[in-house]
Chimera marker file (.cmm) of the C-alpha trace (Angstrom):
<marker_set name="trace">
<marker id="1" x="105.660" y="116.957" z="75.319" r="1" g="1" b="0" radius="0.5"/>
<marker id="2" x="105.904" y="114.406" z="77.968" r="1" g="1" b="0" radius="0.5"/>
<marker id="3" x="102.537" y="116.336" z="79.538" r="1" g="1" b="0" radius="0.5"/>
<marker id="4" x="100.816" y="116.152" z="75.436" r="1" g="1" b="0" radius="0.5"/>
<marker id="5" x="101.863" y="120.016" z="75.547" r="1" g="1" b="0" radius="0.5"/>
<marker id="6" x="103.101" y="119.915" z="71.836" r="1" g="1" b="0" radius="0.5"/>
<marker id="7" x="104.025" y="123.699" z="70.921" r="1" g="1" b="0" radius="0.5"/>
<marker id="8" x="105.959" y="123.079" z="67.861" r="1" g="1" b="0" radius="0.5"/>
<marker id="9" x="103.653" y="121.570" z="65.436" r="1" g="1" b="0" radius="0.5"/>
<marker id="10" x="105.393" y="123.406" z="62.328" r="1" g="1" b="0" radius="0.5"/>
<marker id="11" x="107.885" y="121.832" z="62.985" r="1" g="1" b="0" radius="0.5"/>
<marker id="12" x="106.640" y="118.380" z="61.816" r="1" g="1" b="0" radius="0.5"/>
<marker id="13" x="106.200" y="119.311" z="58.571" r="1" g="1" b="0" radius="0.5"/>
<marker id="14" x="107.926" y="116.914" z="56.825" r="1" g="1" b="0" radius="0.5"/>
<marker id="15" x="109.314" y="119.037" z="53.688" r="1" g="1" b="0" radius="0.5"/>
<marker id="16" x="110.518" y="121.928" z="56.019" r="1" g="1" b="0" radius="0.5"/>
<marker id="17" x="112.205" y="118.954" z="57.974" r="1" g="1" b="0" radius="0.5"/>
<marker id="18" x="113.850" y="117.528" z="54.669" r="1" g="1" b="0" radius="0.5"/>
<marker id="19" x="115.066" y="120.591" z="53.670" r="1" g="1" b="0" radius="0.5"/>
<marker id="20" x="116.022" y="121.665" z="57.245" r="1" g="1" b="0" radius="0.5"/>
<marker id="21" x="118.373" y="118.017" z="57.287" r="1" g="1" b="0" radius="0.5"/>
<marker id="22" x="120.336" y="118.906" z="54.338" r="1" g="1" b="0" radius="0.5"/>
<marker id="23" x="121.311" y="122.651" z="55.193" r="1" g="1" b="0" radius="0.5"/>
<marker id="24" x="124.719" y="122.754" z="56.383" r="1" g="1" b="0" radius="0.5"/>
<marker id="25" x="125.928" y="122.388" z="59.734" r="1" g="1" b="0" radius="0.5"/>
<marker id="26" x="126.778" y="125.852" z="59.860" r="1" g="1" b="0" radius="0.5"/>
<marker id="27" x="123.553" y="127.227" z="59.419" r="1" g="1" b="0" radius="0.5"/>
<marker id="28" x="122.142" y="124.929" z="62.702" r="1" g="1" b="0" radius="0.5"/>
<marker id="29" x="124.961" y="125.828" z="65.068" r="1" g="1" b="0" radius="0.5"/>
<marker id="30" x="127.212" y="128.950" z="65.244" r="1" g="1" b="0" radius="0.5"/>
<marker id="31" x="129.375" y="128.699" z="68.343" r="1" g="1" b="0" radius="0.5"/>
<marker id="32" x="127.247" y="128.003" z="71.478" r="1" g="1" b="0" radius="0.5"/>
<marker id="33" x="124.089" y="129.057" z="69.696" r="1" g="1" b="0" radius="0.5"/>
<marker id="34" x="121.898" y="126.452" z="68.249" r="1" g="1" b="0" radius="0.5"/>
<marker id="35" x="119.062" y="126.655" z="65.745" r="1" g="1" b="0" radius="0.5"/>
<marker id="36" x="120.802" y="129.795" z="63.965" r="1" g="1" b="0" radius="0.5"/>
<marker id="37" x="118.878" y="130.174" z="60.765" r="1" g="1" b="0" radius="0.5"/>
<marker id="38" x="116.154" y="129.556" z="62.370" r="1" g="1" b="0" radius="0.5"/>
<marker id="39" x="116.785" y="132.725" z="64.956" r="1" g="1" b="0" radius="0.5"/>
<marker id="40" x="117.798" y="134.817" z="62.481" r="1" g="1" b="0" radius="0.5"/>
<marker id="41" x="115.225" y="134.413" z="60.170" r="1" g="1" b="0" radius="0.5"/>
<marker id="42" x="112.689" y="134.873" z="63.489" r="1" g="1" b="0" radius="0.5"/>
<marker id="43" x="114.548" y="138.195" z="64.230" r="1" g="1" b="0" radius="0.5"/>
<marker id="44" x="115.168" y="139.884" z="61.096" r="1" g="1" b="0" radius="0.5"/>
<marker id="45" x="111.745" y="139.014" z="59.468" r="1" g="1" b="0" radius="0.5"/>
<marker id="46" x="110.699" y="140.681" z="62.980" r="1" g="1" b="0" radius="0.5"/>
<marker id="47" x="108.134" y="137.828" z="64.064" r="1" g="1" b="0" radius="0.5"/>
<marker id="48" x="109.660" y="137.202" z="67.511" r="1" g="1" b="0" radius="0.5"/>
<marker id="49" x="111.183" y="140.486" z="69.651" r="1" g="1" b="0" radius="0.5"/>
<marker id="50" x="115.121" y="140.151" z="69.887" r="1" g="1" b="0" radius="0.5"/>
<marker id="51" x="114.206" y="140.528" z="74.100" r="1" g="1" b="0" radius="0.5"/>
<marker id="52" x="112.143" y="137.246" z="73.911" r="1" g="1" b="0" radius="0.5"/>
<marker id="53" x="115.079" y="135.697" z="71.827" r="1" g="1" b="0" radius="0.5"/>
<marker id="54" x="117.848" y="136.635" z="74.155" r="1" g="1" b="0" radius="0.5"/>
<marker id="55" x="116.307" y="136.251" z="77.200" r="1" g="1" b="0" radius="0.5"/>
<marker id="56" x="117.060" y="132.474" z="79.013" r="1" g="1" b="0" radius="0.5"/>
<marker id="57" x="114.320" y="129.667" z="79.010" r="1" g="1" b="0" radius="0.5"/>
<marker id="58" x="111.155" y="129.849" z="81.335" r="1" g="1" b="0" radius="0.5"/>
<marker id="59" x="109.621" y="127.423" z="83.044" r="1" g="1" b="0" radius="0.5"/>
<marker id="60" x="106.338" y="126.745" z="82.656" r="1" g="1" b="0" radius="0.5"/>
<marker id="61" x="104.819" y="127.707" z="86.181" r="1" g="1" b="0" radius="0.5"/>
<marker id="62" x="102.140" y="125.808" z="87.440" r="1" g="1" b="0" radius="0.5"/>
<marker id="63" x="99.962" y="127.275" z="90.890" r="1" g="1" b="0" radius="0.5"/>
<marker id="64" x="100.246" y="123.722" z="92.529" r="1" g="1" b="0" radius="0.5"/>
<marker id="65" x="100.425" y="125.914" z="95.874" r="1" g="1" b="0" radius="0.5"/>
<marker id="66" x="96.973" y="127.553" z="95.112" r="1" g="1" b="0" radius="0.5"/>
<marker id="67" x="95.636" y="124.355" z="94.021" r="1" g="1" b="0" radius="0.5"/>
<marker id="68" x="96.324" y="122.418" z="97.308" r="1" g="1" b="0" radius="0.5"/>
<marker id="69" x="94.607" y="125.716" z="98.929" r="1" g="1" b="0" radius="0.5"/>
<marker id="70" x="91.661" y="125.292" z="97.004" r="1" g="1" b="0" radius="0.5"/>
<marker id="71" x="90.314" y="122.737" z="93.974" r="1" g="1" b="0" radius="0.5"/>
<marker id="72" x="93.010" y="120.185" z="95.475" r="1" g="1" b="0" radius="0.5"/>
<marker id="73" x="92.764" y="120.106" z="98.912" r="1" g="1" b="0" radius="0.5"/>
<marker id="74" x="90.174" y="117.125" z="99.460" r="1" g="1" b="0" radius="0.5"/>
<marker id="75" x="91.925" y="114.588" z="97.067" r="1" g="1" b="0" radius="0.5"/>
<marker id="76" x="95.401" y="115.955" z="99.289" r="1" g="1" b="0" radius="0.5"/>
<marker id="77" x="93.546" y="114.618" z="102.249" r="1" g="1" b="0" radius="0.5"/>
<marker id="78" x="91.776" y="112.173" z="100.601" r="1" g="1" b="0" radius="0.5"/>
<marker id="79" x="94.985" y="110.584" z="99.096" r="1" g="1" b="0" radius="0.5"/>
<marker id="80" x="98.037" y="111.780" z="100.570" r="1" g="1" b="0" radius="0.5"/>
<marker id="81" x="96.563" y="111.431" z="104.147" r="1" g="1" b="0" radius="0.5"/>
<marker id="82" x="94.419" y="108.276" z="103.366" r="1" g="1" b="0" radius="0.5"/>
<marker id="83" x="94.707" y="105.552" z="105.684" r="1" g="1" b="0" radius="0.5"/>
<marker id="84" x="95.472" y="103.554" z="102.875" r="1" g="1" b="0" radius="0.5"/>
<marker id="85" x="98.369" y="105.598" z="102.168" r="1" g="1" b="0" radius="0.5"/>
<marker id="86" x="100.013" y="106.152" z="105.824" r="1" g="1" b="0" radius="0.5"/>
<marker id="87" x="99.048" y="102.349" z="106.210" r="1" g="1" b="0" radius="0.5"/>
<marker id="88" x="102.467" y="101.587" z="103.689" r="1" g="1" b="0" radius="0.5"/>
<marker id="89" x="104.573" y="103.189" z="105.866" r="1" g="1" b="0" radius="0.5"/>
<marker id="90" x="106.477" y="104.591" z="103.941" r="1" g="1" b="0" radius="0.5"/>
<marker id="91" x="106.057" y="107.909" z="105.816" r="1" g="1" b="0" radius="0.5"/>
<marker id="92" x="105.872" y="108.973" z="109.354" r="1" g="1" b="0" radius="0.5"/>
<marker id="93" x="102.063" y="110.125" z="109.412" r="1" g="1" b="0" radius="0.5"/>
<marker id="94" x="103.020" y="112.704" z="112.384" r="1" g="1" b="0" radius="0.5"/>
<marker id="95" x="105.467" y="113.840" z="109.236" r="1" g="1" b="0" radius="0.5"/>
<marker id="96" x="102.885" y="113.771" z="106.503" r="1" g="1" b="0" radius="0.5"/>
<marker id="97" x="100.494" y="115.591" z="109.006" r="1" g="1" b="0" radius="0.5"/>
<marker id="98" x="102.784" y="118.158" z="109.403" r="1" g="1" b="0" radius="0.5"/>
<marker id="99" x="103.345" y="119.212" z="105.742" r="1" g="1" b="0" radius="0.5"/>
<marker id="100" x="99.981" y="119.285" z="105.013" r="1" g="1" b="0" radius="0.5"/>
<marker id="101" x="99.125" y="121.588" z="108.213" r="1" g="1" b="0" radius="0.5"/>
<marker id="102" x="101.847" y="123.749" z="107.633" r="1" g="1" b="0" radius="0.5"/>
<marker id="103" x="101.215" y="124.589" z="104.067" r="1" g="1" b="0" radius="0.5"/>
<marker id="104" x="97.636" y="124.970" z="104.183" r="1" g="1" b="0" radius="0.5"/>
<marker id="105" x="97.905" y="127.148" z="107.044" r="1" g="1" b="0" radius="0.5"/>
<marker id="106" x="100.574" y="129.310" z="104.906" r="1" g="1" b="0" radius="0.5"/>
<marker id="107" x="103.907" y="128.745" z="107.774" r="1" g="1" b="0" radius="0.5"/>
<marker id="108" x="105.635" y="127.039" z="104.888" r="1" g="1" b="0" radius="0.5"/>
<marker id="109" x="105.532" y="126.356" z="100.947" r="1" g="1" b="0" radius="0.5"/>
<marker id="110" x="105.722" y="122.709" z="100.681" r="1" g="1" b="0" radius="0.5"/>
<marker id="111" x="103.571" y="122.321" z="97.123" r="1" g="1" b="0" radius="0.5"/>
<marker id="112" x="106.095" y="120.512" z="95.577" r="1" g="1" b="0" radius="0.5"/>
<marker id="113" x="106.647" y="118.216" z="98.549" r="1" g="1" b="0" radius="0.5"/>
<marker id="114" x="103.187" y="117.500" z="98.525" r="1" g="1" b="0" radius="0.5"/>
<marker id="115" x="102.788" y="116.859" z="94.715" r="1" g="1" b="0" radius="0.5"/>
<marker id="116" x="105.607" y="114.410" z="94.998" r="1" g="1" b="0" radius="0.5"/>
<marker id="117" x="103.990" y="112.647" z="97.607" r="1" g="1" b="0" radius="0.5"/>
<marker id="118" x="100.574" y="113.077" z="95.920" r="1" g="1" b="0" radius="0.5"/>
<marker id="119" x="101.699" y="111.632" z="92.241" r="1" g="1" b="0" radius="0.5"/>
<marker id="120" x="103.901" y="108.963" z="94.160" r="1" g="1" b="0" radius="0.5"/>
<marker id="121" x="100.767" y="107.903" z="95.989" r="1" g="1" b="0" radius="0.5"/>
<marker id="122" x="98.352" y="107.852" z="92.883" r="1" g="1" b="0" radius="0.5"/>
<marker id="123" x="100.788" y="105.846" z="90.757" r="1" g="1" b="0" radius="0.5"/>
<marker id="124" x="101.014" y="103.209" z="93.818" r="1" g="1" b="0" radius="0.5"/>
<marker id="125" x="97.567" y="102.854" z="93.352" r="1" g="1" b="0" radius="0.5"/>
<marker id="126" x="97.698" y="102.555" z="89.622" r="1" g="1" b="0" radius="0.5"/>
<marker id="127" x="100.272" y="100.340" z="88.744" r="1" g="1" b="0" radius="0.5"/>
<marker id="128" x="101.776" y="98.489" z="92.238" r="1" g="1" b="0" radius="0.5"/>
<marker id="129" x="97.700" y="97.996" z="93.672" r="1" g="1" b="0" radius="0.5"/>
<marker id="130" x="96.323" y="97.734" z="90.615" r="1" g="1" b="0" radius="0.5"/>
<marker id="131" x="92.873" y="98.769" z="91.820" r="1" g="1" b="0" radius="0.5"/>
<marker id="132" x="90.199" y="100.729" z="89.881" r="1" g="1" b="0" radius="0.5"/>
<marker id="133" x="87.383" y="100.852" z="92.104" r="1" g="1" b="0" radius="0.5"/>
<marker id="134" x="83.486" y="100.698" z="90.626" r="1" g="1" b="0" radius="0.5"/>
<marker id="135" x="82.517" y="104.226" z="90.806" r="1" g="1" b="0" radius="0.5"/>
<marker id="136" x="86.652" y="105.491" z="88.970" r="1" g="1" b="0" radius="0.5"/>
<marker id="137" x="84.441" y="104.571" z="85.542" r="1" g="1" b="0" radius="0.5"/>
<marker id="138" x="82.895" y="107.755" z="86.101" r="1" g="1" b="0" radius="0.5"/>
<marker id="139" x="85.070" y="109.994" z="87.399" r="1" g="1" b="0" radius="0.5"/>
<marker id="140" x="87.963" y="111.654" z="86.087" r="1" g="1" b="0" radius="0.5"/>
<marker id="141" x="91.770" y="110.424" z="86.308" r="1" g="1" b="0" radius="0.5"/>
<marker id="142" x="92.359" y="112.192" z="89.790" r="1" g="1" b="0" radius="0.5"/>
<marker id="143" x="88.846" y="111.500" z="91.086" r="1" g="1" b="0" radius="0.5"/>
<marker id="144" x="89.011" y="108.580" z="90.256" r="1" g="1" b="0" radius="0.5"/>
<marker id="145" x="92.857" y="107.647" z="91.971" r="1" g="1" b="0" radius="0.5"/>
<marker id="146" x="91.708" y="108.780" z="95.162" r="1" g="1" b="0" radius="0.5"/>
<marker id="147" x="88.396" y="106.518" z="95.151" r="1" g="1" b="0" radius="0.5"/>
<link id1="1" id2="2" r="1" g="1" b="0" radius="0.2"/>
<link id1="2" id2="3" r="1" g="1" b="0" radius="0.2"/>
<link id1="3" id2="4" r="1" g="1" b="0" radius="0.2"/>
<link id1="4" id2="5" r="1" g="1" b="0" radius="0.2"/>
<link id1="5" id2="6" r="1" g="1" b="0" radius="0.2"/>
<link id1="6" id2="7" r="1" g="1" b="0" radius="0.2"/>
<link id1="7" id2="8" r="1" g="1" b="0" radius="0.2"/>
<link id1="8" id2="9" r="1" g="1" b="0" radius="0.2"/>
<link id1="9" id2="10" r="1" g="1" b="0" radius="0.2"/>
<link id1="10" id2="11" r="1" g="1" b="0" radius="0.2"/>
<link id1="11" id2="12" r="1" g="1" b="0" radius="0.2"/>
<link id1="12" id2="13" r="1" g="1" b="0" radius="0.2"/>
<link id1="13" id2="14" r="1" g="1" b="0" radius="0.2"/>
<link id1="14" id2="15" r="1" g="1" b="0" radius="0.2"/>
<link id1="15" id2="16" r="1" g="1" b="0" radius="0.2"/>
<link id1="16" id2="17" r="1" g="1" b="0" radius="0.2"/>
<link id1="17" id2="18" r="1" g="1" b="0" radius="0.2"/>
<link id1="18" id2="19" r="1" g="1" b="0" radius="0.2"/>
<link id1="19" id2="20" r="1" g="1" b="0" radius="0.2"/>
<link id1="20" id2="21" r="1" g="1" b="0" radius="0.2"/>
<link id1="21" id2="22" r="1" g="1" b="0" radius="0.2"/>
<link id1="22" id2="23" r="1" g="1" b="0" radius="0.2"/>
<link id1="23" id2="24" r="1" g="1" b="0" radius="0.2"/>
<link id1="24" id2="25" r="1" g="1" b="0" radius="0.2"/>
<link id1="25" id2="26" r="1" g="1" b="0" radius="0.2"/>
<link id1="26" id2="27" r="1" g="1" b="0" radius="0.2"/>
<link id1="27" id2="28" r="1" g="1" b="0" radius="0.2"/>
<link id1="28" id2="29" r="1" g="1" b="0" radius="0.2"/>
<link id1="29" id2="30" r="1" g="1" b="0" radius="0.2"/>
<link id1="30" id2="31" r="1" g="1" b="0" radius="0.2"/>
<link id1="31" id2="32" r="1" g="1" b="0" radius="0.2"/>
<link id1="32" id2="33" r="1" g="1" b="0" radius="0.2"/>
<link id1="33" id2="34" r="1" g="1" b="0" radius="0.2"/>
<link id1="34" id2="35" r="1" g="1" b="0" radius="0.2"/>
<link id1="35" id2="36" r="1" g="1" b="0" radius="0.2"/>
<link id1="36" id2="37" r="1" g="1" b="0" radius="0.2"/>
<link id1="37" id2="38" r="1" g="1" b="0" radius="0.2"/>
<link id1="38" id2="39" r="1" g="1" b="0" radius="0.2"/>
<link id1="39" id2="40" r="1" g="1" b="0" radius="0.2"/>
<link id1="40" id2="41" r="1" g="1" b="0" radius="0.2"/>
<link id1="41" id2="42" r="1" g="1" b="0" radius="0.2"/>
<link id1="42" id2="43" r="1" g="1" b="0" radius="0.2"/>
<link id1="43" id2="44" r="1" g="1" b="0" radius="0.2"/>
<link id1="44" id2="45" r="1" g="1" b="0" radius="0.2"/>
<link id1="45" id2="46" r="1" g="1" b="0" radius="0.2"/>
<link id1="46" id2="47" r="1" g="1" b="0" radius="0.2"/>
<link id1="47" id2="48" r="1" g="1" b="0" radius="0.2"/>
<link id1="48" id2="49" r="1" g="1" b="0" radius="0.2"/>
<link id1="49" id2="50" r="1" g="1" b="0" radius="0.2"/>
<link id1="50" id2="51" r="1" g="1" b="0" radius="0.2"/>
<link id1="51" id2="52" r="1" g="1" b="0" radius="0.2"/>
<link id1="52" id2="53" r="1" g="1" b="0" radius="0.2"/>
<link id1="53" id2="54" r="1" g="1" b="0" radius="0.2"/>
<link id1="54" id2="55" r="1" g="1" b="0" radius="0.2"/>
<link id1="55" id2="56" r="1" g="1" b="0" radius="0.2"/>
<link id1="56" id2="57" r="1" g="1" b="0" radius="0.2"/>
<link id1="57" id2="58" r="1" g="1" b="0" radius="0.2"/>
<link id1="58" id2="59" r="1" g="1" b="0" radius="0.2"/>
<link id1="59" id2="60" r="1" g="1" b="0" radius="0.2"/>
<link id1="60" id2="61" r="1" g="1" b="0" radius="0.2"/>
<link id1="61" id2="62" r="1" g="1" b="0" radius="0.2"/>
<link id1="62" id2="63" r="1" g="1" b="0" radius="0.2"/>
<link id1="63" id2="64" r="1" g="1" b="0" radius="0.2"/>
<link id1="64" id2="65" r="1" g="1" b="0" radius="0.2"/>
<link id1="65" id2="66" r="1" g="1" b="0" radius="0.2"/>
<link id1="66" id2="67" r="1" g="1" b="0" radius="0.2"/>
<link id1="67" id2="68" r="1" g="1" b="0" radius="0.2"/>
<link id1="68" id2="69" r="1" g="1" b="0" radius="0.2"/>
<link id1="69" id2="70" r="1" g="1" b="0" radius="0.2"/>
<link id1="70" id2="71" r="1" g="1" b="0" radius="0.2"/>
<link id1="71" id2="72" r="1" g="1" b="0" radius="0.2"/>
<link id1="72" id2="73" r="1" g="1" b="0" radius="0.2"/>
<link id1="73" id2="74" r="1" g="1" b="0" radius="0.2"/>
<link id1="74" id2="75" r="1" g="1" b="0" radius="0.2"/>
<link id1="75" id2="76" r="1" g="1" b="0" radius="0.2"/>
<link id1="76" id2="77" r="1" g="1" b="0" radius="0.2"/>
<link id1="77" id2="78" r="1" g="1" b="0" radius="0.2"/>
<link id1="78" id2="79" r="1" g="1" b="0" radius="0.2"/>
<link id1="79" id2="80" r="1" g="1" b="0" radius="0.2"/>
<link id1="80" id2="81" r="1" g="1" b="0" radius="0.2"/>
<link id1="81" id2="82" r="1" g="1" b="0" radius="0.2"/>
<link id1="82" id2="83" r="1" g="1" b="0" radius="0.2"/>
<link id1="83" id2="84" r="1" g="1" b="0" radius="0.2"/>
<link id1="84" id2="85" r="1" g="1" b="0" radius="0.2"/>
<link id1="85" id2="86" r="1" g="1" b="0" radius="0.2"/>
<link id1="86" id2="87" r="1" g="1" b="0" radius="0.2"/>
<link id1="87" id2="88" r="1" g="1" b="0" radius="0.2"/>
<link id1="88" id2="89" r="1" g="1" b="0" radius="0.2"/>
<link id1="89" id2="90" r="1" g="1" b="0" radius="0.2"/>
<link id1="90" id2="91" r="1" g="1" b="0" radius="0.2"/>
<link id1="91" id2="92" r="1" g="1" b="0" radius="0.2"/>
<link id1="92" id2="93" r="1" g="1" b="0" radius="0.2"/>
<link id1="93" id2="94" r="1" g="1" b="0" radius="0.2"/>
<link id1="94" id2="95" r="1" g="1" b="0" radius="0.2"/>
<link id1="95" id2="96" r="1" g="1" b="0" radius="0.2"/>
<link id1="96" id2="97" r="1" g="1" b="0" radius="0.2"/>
<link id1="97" id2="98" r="1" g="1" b="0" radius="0.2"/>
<link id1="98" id2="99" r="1" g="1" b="0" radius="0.2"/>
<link id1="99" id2="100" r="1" g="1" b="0" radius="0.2"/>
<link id1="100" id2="101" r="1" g="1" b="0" radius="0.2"/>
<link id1="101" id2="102" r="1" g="1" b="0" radius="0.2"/>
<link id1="102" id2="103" r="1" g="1" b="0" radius="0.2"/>
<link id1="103" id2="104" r="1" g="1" b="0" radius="0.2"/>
<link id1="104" id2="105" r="1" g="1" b="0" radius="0.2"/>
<link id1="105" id2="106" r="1" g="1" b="0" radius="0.2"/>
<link id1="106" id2="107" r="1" g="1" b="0" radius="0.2"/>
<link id1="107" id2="108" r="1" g="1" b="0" radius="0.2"/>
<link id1="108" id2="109" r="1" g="1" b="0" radius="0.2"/>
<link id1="109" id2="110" r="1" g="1" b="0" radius="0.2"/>
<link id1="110" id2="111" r="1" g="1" b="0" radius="0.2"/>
<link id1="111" id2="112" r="1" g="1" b="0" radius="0.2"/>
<link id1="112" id2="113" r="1" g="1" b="0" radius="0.2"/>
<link id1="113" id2="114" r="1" g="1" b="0" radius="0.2"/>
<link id1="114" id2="115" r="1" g="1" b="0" radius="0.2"/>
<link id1="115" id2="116" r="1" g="1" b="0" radius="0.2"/>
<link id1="116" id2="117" r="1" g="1" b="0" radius="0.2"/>
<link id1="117" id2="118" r="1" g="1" b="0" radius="0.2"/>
<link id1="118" id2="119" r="1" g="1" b="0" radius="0.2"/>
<link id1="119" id2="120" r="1" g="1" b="0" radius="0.2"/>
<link id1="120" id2="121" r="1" g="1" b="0" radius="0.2"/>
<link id1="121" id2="122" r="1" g="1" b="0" radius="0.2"/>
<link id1="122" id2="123" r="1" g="1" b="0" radius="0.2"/>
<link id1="123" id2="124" r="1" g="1" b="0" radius="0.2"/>
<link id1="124" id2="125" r="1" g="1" b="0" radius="0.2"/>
<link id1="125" id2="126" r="1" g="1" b="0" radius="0.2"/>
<link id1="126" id2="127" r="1" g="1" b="0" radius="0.2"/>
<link id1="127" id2="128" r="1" g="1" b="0" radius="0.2"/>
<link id1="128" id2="129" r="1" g="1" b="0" radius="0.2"/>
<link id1="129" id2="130" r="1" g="1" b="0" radius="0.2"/>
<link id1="130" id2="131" r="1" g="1" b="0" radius="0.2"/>
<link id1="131" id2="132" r="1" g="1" b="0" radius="0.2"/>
<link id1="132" id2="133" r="1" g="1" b="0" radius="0.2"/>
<link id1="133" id2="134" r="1" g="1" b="0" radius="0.2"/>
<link id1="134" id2="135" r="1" g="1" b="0" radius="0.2"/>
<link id1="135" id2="136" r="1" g="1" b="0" radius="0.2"/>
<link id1="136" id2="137" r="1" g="1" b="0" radius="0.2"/>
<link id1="137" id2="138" r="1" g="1" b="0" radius="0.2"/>
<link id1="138" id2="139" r="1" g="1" b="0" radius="0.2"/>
<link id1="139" id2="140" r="1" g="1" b="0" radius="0.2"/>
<link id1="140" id2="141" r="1" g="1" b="0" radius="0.2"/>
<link id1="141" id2="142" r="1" g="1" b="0" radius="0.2"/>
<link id1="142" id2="143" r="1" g="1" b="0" radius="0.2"/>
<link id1="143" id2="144" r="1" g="1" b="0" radius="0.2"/>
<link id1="144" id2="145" r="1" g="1" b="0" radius="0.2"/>
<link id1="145" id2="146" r="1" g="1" b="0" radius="0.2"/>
<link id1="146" id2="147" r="1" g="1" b="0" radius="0.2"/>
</marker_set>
């Protein structure tokens, strides 16, 4: 949700919700299991397999390695490695260097270093520079944070 990924629009129904407030605490929690009714009625009406009810949650994986490999690579370089960027010095830019070399040439994984990095460095420019250069009117949000 915090991404405007919103995968339980049924939910928001605002009769089921009434009716769903005034069942009785029983029927939401039995034990350690939460949203009873709700599973049992998922199971035993057979909509949703009793493996993809019992099994724990999953993440929802996102190829931020491949990315950096490919469609992501320039604004890596173009942000993370920016002169503007190792000029805060916040980093050591023999460090930053390093990361970068090592995961693109596939010695180590460091995608989530380097998105941490990335996303701290593009919301530096957004809200502590404050700068939105000319041509960011026409480019996209990412384009246009590592103008």
């Amino acid at each position: 949700m915090a991404n405007s990924l919103e995968a339980r629009s049924p939910f928001l129904d605002t009769p089921l919700m009434e009716w769903a407030a005034q069942l009785p605490p029983n029927y939401k929690l039995r034990g350690n299991t939460s949203k009873w009714i709700l599973r049992k009625a998922l199971l035993e009406g057979g909509i949703v397999p009793r493996e993809n009810m019992e099994r724990p949650k999953m993440g929802f994986g996102v190829p931020i390695r491949h990315w950096f490999h490919d469609a992501m690579k320039e604004l890596l370089f173009d942000t993370v490695l920016s002169e503007r960027a190792l000029a805060r010095g916040y980093f050591r830019p023999e460090a930053l260097k390093k990361l970068v070399d090592e995961h693109l040439s596939g010695a180590s994984d460091h995608a989530y270093r380097l998105w941490a990095l990335l996303m701290l460095e593009l919301w530096h420019r957004e809200f502590i520079d404050g700068f939105v250069p000319e041509a960011a009117s026409t480019a996209g949000p990412l384009q246009a944070a590592a103008l």
